[in-house]
C-alpha positions as CSV (number, residue, x, y, z in Angstrom):
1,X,0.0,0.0,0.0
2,X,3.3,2.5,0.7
3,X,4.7,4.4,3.1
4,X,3.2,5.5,6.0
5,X,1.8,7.7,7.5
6,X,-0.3,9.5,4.5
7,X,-2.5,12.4,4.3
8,X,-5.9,12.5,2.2
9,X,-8.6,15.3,2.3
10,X,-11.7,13.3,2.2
11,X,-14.1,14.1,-0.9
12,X,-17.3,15.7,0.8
13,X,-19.7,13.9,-1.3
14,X,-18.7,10.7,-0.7
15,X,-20.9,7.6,-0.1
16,X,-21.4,7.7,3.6
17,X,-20.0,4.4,5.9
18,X,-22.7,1.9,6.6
19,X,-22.3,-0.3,9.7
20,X,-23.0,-4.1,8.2
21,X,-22.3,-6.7,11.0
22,X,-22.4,-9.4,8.6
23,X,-19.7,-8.1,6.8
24,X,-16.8,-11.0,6.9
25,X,-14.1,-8.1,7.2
26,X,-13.2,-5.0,8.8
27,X,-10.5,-2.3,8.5
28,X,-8.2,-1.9,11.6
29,X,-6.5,1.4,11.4
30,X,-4.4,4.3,13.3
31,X,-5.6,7.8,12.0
32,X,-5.5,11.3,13.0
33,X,-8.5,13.7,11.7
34,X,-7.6,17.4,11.7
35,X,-10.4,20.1,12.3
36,X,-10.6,22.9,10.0
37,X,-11.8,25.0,13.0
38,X,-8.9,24.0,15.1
39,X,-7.9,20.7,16.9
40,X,-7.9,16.9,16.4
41,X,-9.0,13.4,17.2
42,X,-6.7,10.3,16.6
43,X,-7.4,6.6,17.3
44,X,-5.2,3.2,17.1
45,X,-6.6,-0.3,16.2
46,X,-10.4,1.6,15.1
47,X,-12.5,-1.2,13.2
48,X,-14.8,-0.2,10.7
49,X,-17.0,-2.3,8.5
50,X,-16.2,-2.9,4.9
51,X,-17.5,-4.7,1.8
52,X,-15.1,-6.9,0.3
53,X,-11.5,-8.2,1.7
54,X,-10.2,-4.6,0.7
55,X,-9.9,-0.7,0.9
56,X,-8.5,2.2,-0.5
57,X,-6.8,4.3,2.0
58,X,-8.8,7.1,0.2
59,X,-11.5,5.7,1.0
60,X,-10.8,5.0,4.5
61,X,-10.3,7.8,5.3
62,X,-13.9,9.1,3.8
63,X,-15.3,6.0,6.3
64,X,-13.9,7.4,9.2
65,X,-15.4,11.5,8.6
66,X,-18.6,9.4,7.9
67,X,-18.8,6.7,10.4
68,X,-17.7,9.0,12.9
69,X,-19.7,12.1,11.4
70,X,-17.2,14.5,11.8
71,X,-18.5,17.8,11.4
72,X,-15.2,20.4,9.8
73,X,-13.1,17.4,9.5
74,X,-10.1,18.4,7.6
75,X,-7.0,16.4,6.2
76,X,-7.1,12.3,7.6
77,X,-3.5,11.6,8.4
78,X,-3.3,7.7,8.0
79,X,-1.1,6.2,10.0
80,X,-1.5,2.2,9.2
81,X,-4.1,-0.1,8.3
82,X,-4.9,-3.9,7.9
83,X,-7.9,-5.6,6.8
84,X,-8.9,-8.3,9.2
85,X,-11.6,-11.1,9.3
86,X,-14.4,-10.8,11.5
87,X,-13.7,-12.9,14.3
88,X,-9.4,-11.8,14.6
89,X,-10.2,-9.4,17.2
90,X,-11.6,-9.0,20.6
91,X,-14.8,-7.4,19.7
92,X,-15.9,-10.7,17.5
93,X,-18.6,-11.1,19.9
94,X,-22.2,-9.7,20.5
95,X,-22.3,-7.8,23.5
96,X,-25.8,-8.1,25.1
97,X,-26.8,-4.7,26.5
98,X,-28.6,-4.8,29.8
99,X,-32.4,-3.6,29.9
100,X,-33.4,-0.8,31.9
101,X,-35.2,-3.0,34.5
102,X,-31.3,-4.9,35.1
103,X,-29.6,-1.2,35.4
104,X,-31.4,-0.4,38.6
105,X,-29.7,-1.3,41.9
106,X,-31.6,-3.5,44.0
């Protein structure tokens, strides 16, 4: 894919992310996103959804503004990233979240 890390402006109208959990493969990646009003937000190993066993850094990087809906978002700054099979991480499972009536304390 090249060298790392590497800086794309994400194309505004861009086909938003769509969260598929039946998707058999997901993009782990480190990113920062720069704000064009000032400041930043960065992740390592963020798993997004894709179709297919592969993705275009360009396009990652339009996933990430999307999936994250980043309002301003500027330049992505790319760091590394790995398609993986559902399944190769610790969030393969379902988590089961607990109903109101289990929240309150006894």
């Amino acid at each position: 894919m090249g060298d790392w890390p590497r800086v794309f402006v994400p194309d505004p109208e861009a086909p938003p992310h769509r969260l598929d959990q039946h998707s058999p493969y997901r993009v782990k990646a480190d990113f920062r996103v720069d704000f064009t009003n000032g400041g930043y937000v960065e992740a390592r190993d963020f798993i997004l959804d894709i179709e297919g066993n592969e993705v275009t850094p360009e396009r990652l990087a339009e996933m990430i503004v999307s999936a994250m809906n980043l309002l301003r978002a500027g330049s992505v700054t790319i760091f590394s990233m790995r398609v993986v099979p559902r399944g190769a991480h610790q969030d393969s499972q379902a988590i089961t979240i607990p109903s109101e009536a289990q929240k309150r304390p006894r």
